[in-house]
TILUM-458699 format. One record per residue (C-alpha): x, y, z. Coordinates in Angstrom, 2 decimals, always signed. Layout:
BEGIN
[[X Y Z]]
...
END
This chain:
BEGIN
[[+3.16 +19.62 -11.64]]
[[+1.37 +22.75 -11.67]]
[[+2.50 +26.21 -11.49]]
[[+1.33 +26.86 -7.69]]
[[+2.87 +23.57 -6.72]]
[[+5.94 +24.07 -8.61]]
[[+6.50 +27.87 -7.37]]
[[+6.85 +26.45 -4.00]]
[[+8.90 +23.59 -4.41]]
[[+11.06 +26.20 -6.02]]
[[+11.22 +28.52 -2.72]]
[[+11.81 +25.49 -0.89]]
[[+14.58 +24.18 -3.37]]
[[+15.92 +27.94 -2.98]]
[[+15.73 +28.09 +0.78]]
[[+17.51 +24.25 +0.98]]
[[+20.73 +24.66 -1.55]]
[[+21.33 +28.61 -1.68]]
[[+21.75 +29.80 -5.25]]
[[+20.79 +27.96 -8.27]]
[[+20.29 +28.52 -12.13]]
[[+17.21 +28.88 -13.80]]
[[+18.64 +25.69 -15.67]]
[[+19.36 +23.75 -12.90]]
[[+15.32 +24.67 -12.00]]
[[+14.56 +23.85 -14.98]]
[[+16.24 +20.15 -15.26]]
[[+14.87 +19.71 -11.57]]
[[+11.30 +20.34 -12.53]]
[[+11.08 +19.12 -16.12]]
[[+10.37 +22.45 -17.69]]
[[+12.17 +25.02 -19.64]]
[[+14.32 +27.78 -18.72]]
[[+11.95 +30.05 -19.95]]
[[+8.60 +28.87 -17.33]]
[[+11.75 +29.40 -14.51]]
[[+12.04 +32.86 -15.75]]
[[+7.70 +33.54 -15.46]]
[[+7.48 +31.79 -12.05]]
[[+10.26 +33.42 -10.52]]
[[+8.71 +36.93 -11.67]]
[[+5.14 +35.51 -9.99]]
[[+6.76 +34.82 -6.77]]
[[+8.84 +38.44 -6.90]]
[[+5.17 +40.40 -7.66]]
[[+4.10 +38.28 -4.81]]
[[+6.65 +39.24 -2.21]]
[[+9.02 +36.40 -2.22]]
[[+12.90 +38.09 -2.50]]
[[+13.70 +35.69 -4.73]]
[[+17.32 +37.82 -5.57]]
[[+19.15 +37.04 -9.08]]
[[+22.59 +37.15 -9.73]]
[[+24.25 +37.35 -13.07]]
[[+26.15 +34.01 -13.77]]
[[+25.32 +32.27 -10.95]]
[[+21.64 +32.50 -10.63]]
[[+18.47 +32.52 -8.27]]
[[+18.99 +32.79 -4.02]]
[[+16.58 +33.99 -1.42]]
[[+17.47 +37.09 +0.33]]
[[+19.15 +36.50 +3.53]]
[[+16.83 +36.25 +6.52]]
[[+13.89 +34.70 +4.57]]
[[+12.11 +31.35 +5.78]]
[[+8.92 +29.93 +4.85]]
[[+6.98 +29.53 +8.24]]
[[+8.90 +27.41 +10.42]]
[[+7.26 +23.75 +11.30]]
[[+9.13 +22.65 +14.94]]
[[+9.68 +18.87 +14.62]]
[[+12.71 +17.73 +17.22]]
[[+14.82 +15.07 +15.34]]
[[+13.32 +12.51 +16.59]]
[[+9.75 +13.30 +14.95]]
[[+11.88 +14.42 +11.68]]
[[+13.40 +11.27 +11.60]]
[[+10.26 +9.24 +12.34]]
[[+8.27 +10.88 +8.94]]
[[+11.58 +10.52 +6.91]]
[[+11.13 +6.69 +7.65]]
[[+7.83 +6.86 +7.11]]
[[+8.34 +8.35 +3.40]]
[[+11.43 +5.84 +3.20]]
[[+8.91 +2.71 +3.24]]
[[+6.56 +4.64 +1.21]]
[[+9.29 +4.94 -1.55]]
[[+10.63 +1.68 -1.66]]
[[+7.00 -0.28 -0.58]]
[[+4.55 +1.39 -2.45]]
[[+4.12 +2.51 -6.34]]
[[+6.06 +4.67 -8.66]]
[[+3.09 +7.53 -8.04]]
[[+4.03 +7.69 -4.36]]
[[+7.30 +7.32 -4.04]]
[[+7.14 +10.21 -6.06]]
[[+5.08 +11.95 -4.17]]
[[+6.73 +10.80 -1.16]]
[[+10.41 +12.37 -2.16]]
[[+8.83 +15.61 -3.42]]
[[+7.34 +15.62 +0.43]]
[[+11.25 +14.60 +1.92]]
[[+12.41 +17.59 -0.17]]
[[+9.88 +19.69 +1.47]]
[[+10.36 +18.46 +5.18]]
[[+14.11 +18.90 +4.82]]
[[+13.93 +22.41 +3.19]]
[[+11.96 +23.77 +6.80]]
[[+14.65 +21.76 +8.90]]
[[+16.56 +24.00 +10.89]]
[[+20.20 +22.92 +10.26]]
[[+20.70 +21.62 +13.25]]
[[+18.01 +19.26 +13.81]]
[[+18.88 +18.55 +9.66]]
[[+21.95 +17.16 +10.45]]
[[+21.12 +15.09 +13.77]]
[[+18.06 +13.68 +11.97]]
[[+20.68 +12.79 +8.87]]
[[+22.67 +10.91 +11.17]]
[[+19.73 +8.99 +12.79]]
[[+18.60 +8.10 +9.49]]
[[+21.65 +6.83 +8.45]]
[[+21.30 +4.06 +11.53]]
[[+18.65 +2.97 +10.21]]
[[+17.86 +0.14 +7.40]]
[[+14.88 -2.08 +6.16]]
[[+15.48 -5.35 +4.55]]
[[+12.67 -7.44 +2.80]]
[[+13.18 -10.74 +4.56]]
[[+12.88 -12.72 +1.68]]
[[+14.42 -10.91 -1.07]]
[[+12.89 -12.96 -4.43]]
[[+9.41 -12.52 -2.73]]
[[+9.84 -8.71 -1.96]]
[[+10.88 -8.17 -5.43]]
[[+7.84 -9.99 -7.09]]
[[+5.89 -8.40 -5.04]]
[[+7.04 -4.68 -5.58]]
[[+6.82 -5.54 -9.02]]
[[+3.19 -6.41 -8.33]]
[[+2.84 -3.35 -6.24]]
[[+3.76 -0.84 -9.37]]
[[+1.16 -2.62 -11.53]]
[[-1.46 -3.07 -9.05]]
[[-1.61 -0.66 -6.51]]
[[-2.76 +2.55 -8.63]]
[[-5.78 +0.91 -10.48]]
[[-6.58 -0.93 -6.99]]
[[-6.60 +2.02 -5.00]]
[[-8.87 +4.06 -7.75]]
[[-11.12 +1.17 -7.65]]
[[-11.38 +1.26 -4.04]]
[[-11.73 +5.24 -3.81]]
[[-14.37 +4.95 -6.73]]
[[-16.26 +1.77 -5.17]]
[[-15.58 -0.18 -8.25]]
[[-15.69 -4.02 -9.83]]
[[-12.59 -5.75 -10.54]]
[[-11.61 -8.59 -12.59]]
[[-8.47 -10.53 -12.42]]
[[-6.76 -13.88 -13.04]]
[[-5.73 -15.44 -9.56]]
[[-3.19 -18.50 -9.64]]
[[-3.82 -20.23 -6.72]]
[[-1.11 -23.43 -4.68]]
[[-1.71 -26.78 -4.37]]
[[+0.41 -27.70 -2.10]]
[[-0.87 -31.46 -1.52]]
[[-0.93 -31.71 -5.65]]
[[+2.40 -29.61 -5.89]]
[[+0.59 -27.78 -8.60]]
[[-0.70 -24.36 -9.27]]
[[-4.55 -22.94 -10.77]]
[[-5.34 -20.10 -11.88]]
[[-8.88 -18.98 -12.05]]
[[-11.10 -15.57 -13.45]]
[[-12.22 -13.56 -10.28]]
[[-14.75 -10.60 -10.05]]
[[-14.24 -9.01 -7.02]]
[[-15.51 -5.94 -5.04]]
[[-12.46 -4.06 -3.45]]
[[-12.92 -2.99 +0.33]]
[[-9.23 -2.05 +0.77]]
[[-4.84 -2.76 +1.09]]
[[-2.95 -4.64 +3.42]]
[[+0.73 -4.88 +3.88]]
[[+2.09 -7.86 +5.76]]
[[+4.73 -10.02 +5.53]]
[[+6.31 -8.11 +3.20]]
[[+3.68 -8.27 +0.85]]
[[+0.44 -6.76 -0.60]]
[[-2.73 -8.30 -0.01]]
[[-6.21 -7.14 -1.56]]
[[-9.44 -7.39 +1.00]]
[[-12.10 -8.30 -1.20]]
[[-16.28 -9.73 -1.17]]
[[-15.31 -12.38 -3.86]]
[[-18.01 -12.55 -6.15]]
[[-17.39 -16.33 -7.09]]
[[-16.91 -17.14 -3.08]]
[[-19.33 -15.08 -2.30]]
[[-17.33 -13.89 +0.96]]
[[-14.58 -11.92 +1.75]]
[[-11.43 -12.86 +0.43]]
[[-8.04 -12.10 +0.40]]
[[-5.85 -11.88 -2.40]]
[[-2.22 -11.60 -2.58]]
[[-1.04 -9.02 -4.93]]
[[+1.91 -11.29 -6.83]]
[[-0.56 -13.58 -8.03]]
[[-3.15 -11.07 -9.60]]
[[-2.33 -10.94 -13.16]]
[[-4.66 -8.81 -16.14]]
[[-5.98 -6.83 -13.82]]
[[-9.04 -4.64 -15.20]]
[[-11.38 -2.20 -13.59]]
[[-14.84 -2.22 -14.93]]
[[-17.29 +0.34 -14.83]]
[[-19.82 -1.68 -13.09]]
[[-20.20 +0.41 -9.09]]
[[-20.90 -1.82 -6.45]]
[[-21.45 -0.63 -2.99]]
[[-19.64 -1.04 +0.45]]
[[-21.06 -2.44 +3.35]]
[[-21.84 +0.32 +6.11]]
[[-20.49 -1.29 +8.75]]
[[-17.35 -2.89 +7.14]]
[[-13.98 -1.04 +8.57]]
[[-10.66 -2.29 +7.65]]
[[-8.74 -1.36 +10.48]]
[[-11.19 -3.37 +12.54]]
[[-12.04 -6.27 +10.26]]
[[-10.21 -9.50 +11.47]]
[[-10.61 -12.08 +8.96]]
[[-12.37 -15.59 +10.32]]
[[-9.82 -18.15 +11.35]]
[[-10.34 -21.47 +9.22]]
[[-7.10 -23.14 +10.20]]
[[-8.49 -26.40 +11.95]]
[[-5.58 -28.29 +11.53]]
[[-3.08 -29.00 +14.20]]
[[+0.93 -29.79 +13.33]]
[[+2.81 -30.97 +16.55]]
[[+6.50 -30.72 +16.08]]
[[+9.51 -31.85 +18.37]]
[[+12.40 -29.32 +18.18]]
[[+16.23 -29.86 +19.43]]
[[+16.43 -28.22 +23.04]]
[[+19.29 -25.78 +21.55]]
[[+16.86 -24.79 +19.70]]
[[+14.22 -23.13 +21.77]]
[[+15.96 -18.99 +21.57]]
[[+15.67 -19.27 +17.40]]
[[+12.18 -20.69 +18.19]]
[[+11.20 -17.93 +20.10]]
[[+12.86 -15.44 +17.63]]
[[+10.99 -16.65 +15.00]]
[[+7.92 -14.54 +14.00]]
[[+6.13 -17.26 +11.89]]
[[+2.47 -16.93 +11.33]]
[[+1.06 -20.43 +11.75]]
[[+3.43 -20.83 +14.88]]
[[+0.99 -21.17 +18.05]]
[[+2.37 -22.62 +21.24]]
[[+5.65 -23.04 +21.95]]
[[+6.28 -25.38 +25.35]]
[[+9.70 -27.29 +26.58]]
[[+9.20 -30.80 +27.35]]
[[+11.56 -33.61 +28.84]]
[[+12.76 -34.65 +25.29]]
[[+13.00 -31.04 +23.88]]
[[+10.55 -28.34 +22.81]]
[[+6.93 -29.30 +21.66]]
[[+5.87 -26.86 +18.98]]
[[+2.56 -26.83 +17.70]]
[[+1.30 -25.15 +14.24]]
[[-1.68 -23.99 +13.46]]
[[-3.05 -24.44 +9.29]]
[[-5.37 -25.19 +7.16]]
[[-3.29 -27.74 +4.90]]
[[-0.47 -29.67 +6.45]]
[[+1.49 -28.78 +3.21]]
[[+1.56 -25.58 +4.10]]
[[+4.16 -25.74 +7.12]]
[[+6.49 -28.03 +4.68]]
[[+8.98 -25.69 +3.61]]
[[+9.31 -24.01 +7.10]]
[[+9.60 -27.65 +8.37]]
[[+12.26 -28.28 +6.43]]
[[+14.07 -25.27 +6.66]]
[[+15.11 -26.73 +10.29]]
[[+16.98 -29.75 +8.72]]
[[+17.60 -32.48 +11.41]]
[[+16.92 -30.08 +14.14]]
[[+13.24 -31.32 +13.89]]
[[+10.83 -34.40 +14.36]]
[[+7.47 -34.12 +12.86]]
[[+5.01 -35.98 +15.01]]
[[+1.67 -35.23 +13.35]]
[[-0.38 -35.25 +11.45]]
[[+0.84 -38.73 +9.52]]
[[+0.34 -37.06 +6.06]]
[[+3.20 -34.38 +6.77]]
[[+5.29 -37.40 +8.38]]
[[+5.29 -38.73 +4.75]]
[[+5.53 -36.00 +2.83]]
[[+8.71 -35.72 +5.00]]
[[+10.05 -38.56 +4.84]]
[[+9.37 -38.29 +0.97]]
[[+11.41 -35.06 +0.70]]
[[+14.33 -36.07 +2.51]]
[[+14.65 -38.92 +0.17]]
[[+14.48 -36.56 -2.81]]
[[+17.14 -34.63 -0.81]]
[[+19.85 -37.73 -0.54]]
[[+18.99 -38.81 -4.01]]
[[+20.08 -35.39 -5.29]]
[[+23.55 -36.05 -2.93]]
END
């Protein structure tokens, strides 16, 4: 941190605890006692009443606010929970950078609004849905996303090991990519890399938990003009059609579910004909089965088997 920056996260420390020590400073800041000493003389020569008190410390004289910022508690609350996801989503250099900016948002909070946007908060909570997945993935996130994102910013070549599933072989492959980085996507609780694929040659995306020895290369590499992320809707190669037959006590769940392949939904005389929409059948298998009995897989015949082949497995292991 430099001086500037730190000089005002002191005022706004000062201005949200009251009176501290030039050691407590000090600890918060990762400096010495001594730096505390110099900036709090810089911000007294620059009109800040920064007011000292022998054995207790450093307090701003009463009456003195940085300019206020009005945000109702509602809007408070609704950047906290921004910088919340931020924190826990993204890498070690934000989440810093995200609770220095907290700090500094809850210093200008007028007590008041403070307090009510506390209590919001506290109603509040994010779970990853699946929590061996989120944690992989973080764990990806802290070791990707910096050297991603200055690739991206710096229009840069990447090169990376990708393991890839086979689901029909049950098997996994990992291959050498070169890629050209157009940008970051969350969903699903994870991180996914938008790439032109050198190998492919096409835009690809790659899933951050399964980049490993990630290097950035000097090479430069240029973006397309008219490529924008936010608009860019990646081309739809699931062909293949999985017809399911759910339990009528099922259909609520069903329509609580948020699964991606899911596609039509539609009660029938017998129960509730769901239909899936992928590229392998393999790939629904695991959500299949996570329905036990309470499903009938009517096509294609290749996930029939591989059903049938599972529950086997299942009653063996019973």
């Amino acid at each position: 941190m430099n001086k500037t920056d730190r000089m005002l996260a002191i005022v706004l420390e000062l201005q949200r605890k009251g009176t501290l020590r030039a050691a407590d400073l000090a600890e918060k800041f990762e400096t010495s006692a001594r730096t505390i000493y110099r900036d709090v003389q810089a911000l007294s020569e620059a009109g800040v009443p920064v007011v000292g008190s022998p054995g207790q410390g450093y307090s701003l004289m009463d009456g003195y606010f940085l300019p206020p910022v009005g945000f109702t508690a509602e809007e408070a609350v609704t950047l906290l929970l921004g910088l919340d996801m931020v924190t826990g989503q993204f890498d070690a250099s934000y989440a810093a950078k995200a609770t220095m900016a907290r700090s500094k948002i809850e210093a200008i909070l007028p007590g008041t609004v403070l307090e009510e946007s506390r209590r919001m908060r506290s109603a509040w909570k994010m779970i990853e849905r699946n929590a061996s997945s989120g944690s992989r993935d973080r764990e990806a996130a802290s070791n990707g996303l910096p050297l991603l994102r200055q690739a991206i910013l710096e229009e840069r070549v990447v090169q990376f090991l990708y393991t890839k599933t086979r689901p029909a072989a049950g098997s996994e492959r990992e291959t050498v990519r070169e890629a050209e980085p157009y940008g970051l996507v969350r969903t699903g609780g994870a991180w996914m890399l938008v790439a032109h694929c050198r190998q492919r040659q096409d835009i690809r995306h790659f899933r951050l938990s399964r980049i490993r020895e990630l290097i950035l290369r000097d090479e430069r590499f240029s973006r397309p003009a008219g490529f924008d992320l936010q608009a860019y809707r990646p081309v739809d190669d699931r062909n293949v059609a999985v017809q399911l037959l759910f339990r009528p006590e099922l259909e609520a769940a069903l329509h609580e579910n948020d699964y991606y392949y899911l596609e039509t939904i539609e009660s029938v005389d017998n129960g509730i004909l769901v239909t899936l929409r992928v590229r392998q059948p393999e790939e629904a298998l695991q959500w299949v089965l996570g329905w036990g009995a309470g499903v009938t897989v009517l096509a294609p015949e290749p996930l029939r088997l591989r059903m049938a082949e599972e529950c086997r497995s299942m009653l063996e292991s019973y």
